[in-house]
TORTOR-9702 format. One record per atom (N, C-alpha, C): residue in three letters; z, x, y; residue number from 1; atom name. Coordinates in pm, whole numbers. Example, Ala and Ser with C-alpha at 12.3 -4.5 7.8 and 13.67 -1.06 7.14 Angstrom:
2
{type: ALA	c3: 780	c1: 1319	c2: -569	seq: 1	atom: N}
{type: ALA	c3: 780	c1: 1230	c2: -450	seq: 1	atom: CA}
{type: ALA	c3: 780	c1: 1320	c2: -330	seq: 1	atom: C}
{type: SER	c3: 708	c1: 1285	c2: -225	seq: 2	atom: N}
{type: SER	c3: 714	c1: 1367	c2: -106	seq: 2	atom: CA}
{type: SER	c3: 787	c1: 1290	c2: 3	seq: 2	atom: C}
//
This chain:
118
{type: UNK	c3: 1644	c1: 1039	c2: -569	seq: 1	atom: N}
{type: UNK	c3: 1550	c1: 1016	c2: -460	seq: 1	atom: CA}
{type: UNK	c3: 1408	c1: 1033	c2: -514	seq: 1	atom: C}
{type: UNK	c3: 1306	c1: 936	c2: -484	seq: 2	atom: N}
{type: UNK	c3: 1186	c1: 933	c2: -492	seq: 2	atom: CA}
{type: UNK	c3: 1091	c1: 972	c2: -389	seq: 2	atom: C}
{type: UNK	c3: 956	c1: 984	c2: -424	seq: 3	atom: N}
{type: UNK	c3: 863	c1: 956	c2: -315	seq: 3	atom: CA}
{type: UNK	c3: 764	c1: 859	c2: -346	seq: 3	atom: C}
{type: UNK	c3: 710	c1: 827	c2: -246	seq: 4	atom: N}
{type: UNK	c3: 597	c1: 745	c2: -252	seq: 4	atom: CA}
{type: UNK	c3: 478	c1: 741	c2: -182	seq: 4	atom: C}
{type: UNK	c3: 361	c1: 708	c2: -243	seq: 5	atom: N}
{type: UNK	c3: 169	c1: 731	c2: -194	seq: 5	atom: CA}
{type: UNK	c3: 115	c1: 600	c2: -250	seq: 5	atom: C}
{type: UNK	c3: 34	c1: 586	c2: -146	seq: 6	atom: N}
{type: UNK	c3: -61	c1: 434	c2: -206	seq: 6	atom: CA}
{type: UNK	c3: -196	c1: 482	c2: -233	seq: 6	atom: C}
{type: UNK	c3: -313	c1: 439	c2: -270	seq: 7	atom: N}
{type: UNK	c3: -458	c1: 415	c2: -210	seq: 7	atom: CA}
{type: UNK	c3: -516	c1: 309	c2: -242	seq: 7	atom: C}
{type: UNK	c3: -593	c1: 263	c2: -184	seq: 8	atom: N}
{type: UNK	c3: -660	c1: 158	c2: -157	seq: 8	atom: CA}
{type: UNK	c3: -798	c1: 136	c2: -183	seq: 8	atom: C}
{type: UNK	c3: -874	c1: 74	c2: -272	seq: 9	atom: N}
{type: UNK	c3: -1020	c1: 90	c2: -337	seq: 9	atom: CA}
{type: UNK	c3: -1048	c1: -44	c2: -286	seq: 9	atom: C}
{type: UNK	c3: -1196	c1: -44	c2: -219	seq: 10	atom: N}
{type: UNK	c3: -1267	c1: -194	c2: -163	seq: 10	atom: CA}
{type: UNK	c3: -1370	c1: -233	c2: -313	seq: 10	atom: C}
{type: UNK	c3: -1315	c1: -321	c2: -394	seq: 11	atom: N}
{type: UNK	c3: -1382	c1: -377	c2: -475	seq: 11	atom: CA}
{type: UNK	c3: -1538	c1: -421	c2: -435	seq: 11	atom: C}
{type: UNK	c3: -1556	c1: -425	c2: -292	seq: 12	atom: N}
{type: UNK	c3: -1703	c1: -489	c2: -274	seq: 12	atom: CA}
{type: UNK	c3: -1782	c1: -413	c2: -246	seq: 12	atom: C}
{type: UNK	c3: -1751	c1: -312	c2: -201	seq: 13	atom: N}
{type: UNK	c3: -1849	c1: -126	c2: -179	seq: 13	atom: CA}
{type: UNK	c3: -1840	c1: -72	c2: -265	seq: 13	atom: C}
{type: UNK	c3: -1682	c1: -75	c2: -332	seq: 14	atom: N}
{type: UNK	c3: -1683	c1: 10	c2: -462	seq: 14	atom: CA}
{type: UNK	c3: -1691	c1: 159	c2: -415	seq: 14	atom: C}
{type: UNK	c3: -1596	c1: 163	c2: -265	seq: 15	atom: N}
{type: UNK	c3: -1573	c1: 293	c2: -202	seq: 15	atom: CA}
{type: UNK	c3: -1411	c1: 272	c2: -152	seq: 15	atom: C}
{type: UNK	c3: -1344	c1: 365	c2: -133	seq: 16	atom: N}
{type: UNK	c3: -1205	c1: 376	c2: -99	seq: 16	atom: CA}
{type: UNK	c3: -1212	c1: 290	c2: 71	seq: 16	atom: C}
{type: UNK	c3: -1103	c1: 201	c2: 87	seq: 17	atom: N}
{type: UNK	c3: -1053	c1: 105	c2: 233	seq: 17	atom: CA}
{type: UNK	c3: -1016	c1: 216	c2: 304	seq: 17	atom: C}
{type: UNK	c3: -1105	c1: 279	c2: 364	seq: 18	atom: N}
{type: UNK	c3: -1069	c1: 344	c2: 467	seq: 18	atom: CA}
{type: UNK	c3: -1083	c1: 261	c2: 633	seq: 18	atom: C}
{type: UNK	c3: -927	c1: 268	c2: 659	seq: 19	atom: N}
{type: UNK	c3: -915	c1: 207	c2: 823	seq: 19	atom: CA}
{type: UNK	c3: -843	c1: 87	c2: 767	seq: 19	atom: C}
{type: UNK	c3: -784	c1: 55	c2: 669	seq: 20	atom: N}
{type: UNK	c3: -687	c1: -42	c2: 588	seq: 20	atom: CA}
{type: UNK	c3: -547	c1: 10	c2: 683	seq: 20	atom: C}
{type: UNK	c3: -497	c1: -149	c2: 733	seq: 21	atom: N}
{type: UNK	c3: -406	c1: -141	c2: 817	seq: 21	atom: CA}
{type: UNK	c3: -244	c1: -150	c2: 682	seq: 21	atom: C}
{type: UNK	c3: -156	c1: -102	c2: 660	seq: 22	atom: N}
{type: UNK	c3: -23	c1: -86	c2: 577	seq: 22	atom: CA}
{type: UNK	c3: 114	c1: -81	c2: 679	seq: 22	atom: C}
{type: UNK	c3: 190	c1: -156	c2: 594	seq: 23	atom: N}
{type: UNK	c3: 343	c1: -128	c2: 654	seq: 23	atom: CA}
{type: UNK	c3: 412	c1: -174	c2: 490	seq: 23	atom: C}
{type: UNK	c3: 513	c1: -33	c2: 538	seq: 24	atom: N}
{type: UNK	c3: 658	c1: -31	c2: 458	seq: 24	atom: CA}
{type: UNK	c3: 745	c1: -119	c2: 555	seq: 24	atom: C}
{type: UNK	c3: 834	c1: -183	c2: 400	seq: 25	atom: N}
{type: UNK	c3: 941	c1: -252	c2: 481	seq: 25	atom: CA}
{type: UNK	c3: 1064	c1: -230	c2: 333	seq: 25	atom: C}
{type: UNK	c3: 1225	c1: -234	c2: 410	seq: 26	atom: N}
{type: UNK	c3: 1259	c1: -255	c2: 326	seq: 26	atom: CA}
{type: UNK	c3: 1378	c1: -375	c2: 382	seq: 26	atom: C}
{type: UNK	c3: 1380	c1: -436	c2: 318	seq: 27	atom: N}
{type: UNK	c3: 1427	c1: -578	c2: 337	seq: 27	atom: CA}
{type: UNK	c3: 1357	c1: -639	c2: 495	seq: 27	atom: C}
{type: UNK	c3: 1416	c1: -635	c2: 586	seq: 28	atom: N}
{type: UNK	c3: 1368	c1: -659	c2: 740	seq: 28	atom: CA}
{type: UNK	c3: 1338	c1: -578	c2: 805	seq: 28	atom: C}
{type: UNK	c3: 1334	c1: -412	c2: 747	seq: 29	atom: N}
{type: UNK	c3: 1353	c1: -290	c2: 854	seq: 29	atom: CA}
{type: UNK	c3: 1217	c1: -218	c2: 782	seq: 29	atom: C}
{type: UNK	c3: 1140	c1: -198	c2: 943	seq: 30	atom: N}
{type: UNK	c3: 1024	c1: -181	c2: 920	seq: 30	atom: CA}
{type: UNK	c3: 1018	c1: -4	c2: 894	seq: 30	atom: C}
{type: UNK	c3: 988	c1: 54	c2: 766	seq: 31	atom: N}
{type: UNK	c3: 1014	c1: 206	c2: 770	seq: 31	atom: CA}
{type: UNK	c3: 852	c1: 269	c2: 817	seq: 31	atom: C}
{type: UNK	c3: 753	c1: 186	c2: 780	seq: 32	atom: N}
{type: UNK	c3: 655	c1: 329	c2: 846	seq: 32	atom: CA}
{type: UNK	c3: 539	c1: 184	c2: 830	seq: 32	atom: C}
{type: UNK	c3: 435	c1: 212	c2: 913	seq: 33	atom: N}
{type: UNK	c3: 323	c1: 176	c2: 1026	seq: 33	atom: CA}
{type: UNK	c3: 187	c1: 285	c2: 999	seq: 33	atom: C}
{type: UNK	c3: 90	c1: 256	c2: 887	seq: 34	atom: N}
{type: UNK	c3: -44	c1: 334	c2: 925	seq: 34	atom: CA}
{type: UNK	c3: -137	c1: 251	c2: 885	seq: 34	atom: C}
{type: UNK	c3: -268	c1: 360	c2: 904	seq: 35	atom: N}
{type: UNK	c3: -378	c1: 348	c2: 851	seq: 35	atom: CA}
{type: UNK	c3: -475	c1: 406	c2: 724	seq: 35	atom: C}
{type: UNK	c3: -536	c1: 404	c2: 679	seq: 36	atom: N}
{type: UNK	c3: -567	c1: 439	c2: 545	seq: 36	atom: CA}
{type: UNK	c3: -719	c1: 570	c2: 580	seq: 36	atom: C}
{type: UNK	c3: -709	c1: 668	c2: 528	seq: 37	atom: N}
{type: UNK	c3: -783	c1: 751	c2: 536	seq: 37	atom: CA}
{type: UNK	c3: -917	c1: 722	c2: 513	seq: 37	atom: C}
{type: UNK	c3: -1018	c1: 795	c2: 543	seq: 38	atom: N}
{type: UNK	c3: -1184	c1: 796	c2: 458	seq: 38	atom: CA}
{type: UNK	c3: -1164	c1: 784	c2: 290	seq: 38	atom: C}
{type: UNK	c3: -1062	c1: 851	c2: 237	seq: 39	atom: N}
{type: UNK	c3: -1038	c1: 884	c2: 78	seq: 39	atom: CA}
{type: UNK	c3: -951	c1: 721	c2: 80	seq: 39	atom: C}
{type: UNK	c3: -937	c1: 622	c2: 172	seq: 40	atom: N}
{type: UNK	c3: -877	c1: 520	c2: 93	seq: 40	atom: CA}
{type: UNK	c3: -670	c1: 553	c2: 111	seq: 40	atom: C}
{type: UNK	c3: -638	c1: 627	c2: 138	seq: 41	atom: N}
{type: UNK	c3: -501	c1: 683	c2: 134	seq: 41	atom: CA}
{type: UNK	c3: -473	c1: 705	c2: 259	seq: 41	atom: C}
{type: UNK	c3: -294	c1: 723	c2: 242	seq: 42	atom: N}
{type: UNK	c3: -204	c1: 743	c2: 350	seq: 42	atom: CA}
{type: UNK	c3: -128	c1: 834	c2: 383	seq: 42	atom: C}
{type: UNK	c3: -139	c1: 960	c2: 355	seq: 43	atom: N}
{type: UNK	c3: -96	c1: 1086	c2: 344	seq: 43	atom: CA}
{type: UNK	c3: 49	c1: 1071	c2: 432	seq: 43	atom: C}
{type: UNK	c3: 14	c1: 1030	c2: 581	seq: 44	atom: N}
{type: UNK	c3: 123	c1: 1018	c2: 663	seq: 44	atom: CA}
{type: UNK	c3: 257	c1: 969	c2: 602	seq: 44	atom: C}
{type: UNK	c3: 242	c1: 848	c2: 487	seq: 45	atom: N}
{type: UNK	c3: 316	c1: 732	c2: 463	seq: 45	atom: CA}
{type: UNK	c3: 437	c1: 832	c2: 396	seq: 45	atom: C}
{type: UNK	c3: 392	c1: 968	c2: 299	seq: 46	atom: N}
{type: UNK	c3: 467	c1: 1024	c2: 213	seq: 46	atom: CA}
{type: UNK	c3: 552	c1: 1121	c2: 298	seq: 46	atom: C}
{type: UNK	c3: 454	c1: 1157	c2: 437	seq: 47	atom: N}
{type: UNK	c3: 492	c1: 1246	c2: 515	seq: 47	atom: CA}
{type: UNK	c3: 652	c1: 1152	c2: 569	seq: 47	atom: C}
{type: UNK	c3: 580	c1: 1056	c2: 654	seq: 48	atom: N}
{type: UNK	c3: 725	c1: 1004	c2: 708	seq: 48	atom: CA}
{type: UNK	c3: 837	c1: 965	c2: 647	seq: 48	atom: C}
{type: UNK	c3: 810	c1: 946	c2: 529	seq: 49	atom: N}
{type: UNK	c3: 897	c1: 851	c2: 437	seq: 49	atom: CA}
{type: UNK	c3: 1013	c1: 959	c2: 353	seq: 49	atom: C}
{type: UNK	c3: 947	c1: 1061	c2: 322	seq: 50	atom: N}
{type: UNK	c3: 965	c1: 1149	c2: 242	seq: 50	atom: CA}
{type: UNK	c3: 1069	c1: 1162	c2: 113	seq: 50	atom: C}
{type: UNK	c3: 1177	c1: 1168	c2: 74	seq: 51	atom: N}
{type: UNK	c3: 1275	c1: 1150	c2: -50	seq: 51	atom: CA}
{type: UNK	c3: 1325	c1: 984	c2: 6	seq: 51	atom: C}
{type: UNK	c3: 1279	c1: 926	c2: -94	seq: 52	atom: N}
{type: UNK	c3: 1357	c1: 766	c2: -71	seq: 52	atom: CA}
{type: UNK	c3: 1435	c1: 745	c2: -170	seq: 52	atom: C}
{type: UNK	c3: 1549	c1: 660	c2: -135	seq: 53	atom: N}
{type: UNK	c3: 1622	c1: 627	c2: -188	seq: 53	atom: CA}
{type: UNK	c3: 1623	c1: 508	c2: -325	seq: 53	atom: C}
{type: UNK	c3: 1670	c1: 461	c2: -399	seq: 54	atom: N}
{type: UNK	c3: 1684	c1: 374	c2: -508	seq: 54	atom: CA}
{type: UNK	c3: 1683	c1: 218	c2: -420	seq: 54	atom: C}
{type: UNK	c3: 1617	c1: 147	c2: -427	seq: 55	atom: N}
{type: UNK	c3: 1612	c1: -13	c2: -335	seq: 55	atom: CA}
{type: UNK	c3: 1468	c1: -74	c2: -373	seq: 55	atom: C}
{type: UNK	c3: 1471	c1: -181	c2: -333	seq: 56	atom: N}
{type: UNK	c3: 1401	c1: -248	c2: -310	seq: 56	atom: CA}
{type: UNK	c3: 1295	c1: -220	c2: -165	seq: 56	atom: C}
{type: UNK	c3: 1165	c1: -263	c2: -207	seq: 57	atom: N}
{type: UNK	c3: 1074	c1: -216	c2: -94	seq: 57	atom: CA}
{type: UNK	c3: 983	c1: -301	c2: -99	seq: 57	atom: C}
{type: UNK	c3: 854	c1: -325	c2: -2	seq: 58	atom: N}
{type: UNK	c3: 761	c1: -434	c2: 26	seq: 58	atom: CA}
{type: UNK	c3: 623	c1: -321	c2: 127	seq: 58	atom: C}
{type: UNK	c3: 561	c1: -310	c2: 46	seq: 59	atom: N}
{type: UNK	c3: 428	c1: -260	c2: 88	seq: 59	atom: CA}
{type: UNK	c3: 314	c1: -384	c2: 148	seq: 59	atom: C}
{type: UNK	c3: 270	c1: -373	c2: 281	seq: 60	atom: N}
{type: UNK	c3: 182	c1: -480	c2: 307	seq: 60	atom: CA}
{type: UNK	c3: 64	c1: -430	c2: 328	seq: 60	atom: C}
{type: UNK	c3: -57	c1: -508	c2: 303	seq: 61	atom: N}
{type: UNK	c3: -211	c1: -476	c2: 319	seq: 61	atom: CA}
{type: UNK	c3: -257	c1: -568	c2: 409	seq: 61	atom: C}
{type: UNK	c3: -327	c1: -516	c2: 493	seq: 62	atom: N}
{type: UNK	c3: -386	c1: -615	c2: 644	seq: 62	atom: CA}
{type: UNK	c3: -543	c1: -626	c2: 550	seq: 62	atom: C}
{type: UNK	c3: -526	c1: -681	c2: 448	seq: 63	atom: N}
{type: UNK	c3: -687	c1: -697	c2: 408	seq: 63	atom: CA}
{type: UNK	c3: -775	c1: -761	c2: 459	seq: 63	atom: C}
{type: UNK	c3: -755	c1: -880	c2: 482	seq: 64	atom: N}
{type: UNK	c3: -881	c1: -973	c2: 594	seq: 64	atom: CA}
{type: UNK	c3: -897	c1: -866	c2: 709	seq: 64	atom: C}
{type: UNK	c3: -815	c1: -844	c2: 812	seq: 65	atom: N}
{type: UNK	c3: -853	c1: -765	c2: 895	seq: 65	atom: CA}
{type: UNK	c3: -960	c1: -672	c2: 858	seq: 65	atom: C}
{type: UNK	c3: -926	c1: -587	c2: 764	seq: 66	atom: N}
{type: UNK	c3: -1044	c1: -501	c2: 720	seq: 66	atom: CA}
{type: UNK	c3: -1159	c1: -552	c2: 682	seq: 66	atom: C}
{type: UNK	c3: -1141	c1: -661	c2: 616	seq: 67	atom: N}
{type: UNK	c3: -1306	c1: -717	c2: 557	seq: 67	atom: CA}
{type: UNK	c3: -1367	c1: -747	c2: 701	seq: 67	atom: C}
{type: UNK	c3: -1281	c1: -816	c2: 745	seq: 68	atom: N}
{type: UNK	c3: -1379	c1: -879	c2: 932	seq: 68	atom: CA}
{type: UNK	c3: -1486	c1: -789	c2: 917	seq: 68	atom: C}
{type: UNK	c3: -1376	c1: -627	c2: 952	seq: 69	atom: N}
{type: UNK	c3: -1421	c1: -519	c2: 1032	seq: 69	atom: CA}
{type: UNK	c3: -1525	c1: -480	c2: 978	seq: 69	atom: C}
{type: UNK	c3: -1562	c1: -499	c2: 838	seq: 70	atom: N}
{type: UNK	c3: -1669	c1: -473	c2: 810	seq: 70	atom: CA}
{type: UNK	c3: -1775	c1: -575	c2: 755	seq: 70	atom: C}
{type: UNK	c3: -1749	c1: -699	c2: 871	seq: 71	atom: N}
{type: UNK	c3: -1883	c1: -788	c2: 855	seq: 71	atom: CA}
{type: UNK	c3: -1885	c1: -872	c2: 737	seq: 71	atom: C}
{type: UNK	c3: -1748	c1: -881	c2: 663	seq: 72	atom: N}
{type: UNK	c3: -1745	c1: -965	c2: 525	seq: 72	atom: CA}
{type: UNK	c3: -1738	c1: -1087	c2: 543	seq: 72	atom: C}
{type: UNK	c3: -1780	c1: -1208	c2: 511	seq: 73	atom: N}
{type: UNK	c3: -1788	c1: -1338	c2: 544	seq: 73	atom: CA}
{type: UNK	c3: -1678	c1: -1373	c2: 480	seq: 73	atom: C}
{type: UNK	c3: -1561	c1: -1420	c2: 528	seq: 74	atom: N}
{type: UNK	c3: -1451	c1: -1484	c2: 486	seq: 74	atom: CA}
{type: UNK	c3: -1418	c1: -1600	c2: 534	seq: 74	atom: C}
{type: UNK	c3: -1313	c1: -1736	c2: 424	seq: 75	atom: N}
{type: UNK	c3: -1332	c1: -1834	c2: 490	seq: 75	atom: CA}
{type: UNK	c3: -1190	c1: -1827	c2: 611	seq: 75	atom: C}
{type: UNK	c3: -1173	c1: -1976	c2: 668	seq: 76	atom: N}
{type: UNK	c3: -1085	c1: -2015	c2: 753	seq: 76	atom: CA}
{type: UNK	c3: -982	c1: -2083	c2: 744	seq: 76	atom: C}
{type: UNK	c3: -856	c1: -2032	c2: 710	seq: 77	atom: N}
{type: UNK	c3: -796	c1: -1905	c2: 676	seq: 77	atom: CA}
{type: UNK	c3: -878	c1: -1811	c2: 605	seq: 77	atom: C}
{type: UNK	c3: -832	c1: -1718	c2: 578	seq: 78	atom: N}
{type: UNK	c3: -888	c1: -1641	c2: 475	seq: 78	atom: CA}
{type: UNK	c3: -807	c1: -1650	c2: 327	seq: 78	atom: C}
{type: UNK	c3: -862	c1: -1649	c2: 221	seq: 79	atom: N}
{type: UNK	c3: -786	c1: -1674	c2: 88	seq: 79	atom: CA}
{type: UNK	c3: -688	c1: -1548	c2: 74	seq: 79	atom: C}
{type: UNK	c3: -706	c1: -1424	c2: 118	seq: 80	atom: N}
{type: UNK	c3: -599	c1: -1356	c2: 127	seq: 80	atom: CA}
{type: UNK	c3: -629	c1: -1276	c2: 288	seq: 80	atom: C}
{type: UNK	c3: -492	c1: -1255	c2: 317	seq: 81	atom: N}
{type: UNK	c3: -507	c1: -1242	c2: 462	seq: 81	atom: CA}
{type: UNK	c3: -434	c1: -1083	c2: 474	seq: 81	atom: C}
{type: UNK	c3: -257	c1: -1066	c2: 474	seq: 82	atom: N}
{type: UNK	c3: -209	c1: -1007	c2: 428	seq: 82	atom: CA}
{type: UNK	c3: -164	c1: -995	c2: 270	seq: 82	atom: C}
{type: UNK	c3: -179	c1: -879	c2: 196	seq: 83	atom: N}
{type: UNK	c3: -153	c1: -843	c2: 57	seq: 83	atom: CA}
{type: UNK	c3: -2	c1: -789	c2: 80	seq: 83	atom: C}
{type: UNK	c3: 87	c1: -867	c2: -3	seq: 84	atom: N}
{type: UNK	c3: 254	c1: -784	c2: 7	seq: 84	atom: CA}
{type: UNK	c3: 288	c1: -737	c2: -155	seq: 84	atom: C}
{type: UNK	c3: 299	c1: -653	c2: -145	seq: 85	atom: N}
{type: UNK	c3: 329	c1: -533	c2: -297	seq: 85	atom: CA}
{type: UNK	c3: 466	c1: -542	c2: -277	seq: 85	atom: C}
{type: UNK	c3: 577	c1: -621	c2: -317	seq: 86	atom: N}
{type: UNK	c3: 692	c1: -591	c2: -375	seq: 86	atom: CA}
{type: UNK	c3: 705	c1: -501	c2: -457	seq: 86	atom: C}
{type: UNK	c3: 799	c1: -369	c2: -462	seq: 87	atom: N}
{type: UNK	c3: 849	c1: -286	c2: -565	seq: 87	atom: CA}
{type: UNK	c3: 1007	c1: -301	c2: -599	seq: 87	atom: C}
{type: UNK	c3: 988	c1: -213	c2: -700	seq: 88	atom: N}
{type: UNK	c3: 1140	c1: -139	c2: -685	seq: 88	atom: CA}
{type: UNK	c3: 1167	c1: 20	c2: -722	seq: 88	atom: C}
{type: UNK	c3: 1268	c1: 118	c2: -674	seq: 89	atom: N}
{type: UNK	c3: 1278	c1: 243	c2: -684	seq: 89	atom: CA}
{type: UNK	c3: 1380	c1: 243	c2: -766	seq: 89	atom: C}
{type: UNK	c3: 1382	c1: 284	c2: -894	seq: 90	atom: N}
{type: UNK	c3: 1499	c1: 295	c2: -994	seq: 90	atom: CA}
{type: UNK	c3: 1616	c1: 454	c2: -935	seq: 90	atom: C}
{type: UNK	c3: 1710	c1: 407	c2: -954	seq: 91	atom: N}
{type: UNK	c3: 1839	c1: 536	c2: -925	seq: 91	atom: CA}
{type: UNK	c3: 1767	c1: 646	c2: -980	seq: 91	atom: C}
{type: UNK	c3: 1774	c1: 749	c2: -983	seq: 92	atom: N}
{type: UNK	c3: 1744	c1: 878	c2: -1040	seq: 92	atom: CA}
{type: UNK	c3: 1886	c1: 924	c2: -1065	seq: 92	atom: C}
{type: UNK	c3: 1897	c1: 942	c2: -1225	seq: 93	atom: N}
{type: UNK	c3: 2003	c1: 1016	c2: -1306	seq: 93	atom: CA}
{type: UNK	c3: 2041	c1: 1160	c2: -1173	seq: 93	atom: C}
{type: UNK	c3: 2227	c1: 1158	c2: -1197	seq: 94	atom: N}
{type: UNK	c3: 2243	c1: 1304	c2: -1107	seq: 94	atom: CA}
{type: UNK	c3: 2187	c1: 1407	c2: -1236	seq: 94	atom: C}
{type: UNK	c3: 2149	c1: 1475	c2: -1128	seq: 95	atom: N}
{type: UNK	c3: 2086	c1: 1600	c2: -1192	seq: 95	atom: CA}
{type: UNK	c3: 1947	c1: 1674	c2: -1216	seq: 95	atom: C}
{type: UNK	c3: 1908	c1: 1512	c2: -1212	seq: 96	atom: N}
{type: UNK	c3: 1761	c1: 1500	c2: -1260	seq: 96	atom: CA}
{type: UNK	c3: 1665	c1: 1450	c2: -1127	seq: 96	atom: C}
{type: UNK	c3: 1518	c1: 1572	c2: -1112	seq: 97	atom: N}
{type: UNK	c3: 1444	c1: 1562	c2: -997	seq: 97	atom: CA}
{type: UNK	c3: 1438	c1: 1397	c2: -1004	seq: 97	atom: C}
{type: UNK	c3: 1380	c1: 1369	c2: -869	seq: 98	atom: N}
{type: UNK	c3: 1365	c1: 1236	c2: -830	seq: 98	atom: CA}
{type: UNK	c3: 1180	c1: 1246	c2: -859	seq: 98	atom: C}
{type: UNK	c3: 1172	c1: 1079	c2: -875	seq: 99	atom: N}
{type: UNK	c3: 1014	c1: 1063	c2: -928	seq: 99	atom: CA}
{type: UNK	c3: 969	c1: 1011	c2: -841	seq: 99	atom: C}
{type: UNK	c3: 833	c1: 1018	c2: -872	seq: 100	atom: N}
{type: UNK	c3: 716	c1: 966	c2: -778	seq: 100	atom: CA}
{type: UNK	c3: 641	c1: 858	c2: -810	seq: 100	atom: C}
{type: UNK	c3: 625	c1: 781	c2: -697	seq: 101	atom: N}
{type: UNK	c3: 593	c1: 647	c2: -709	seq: 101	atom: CA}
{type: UNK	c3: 470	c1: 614	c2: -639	seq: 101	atom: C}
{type: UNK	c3: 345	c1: 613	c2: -710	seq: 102	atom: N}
{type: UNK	c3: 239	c1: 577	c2: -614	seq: 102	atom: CA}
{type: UNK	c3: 169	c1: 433	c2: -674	seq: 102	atom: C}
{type: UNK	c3: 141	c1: 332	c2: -548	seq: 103	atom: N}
{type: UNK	c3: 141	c1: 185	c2: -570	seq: 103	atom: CA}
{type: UNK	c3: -9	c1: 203	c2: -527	seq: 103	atom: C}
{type: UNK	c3: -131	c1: 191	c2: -576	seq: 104	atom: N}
{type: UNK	c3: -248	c1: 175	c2: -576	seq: 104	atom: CA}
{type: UNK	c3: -295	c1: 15	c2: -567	seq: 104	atom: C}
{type: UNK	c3: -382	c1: -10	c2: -488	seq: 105	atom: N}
{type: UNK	c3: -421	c1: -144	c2: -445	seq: 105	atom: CA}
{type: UNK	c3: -624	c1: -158	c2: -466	seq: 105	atom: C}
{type: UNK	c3: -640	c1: -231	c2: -564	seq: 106	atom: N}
{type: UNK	c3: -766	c1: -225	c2: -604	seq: 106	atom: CA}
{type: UNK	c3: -789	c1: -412	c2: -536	seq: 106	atom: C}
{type: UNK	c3: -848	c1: -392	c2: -433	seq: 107	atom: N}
{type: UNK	c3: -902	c1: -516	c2: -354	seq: 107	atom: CA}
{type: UNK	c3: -1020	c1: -566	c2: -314	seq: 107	atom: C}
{type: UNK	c3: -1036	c1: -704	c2: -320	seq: 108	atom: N}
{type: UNK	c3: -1183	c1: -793	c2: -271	seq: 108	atom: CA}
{type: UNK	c3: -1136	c1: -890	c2: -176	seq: 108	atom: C}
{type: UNK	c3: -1231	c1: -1003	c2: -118	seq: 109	atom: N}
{type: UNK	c3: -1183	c1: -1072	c2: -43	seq: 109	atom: CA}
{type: UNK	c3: -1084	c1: -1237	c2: -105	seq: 109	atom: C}
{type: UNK	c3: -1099	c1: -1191	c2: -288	seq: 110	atom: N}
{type: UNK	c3: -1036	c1: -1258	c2: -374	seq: 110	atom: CA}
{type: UNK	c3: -965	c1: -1259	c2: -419	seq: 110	atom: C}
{type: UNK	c3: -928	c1: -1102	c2: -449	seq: 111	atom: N}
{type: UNK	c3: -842	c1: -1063	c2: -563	seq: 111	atom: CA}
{type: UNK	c3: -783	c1: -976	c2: -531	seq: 111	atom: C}
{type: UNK	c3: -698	c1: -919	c2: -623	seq: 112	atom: N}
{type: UNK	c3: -611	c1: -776	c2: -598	seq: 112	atom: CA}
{type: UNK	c3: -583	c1: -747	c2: -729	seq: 112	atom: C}
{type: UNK	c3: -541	c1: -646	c2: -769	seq: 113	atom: N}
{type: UNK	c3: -456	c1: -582	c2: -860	seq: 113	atom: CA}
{type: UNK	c3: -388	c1: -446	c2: -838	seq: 113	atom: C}
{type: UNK	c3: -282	c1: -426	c2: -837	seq: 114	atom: N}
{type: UNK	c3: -227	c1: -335	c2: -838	seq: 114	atom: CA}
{type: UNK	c3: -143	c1: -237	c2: -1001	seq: 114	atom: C}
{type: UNK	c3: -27	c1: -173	c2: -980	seq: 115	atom: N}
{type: UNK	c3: 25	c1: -100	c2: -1112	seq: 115	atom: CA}
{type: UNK	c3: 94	c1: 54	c2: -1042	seq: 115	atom: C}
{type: UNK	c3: 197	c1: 68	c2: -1142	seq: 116	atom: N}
{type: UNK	c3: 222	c1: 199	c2: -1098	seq: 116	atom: CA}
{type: UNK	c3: 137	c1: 312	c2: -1152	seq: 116	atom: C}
{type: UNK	c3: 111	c1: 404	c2: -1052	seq: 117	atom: N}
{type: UNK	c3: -3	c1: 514	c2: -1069	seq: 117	atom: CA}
{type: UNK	c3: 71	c1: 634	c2: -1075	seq: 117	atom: C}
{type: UNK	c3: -50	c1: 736	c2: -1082	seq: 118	atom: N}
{type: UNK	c3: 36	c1: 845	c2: -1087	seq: 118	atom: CA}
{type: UNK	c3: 36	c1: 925	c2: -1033	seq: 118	atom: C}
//
């Protein structure tokens, strides 16, 4: 069993997405619903989620929404609207503590990059 934490950095302030809308999913089943702190993070996400299991998972970012909110001129559509972070949680050997998985999202109204963090 793992855990997992995101945060979220606004490439265009070059300050943490705080009020960044997120959802876990794993396959069709929606596991947790927040918002992103002043620090850019989801504290709740680790809270609700807490020891996860080995699977497949899908992290989403409501990024346009957030740029709106803060007055960013985007076009119509927007070039990215929702951001979806596919992962995966490897088995954890018996015996051996389960690891931690934090998926960091470095975003503009262009781009993204993500990576496993630590």
């Amino acid at each position: 069993m793992s855990t997992l934490s995101t945060h979220v950095l606004d490439l265009v302030s070059g300050k943490p997405a705080a009020g960044m809308a997120i959802i876990l999913w794993a396959g069709q089943d929606c596991l947790f619903r927040g918002v992103t702190n002043a620090d850019g993070r989801c504290p709740e996400l680790s809270q609700h989620t807490g020891e996860m299991a080995a699977g497949s998972y899908r992290l989403e970012f409501a990024v346009a929404d957030y740029f709106r909110a803060r007055d960013v001129a985007l076009s119509d559509p927007p070039f990215l609207d929702v951001v979806p972070i596919a992962f995966g949680m490897a088995q954890v050997p018996a015996g051996e503590k389960g690891g931690h998985y934090h998926v960091p999202l470095l975003v503009s109204p262009y781009g993204f990059s993500t990576y496993r963090g630590s």
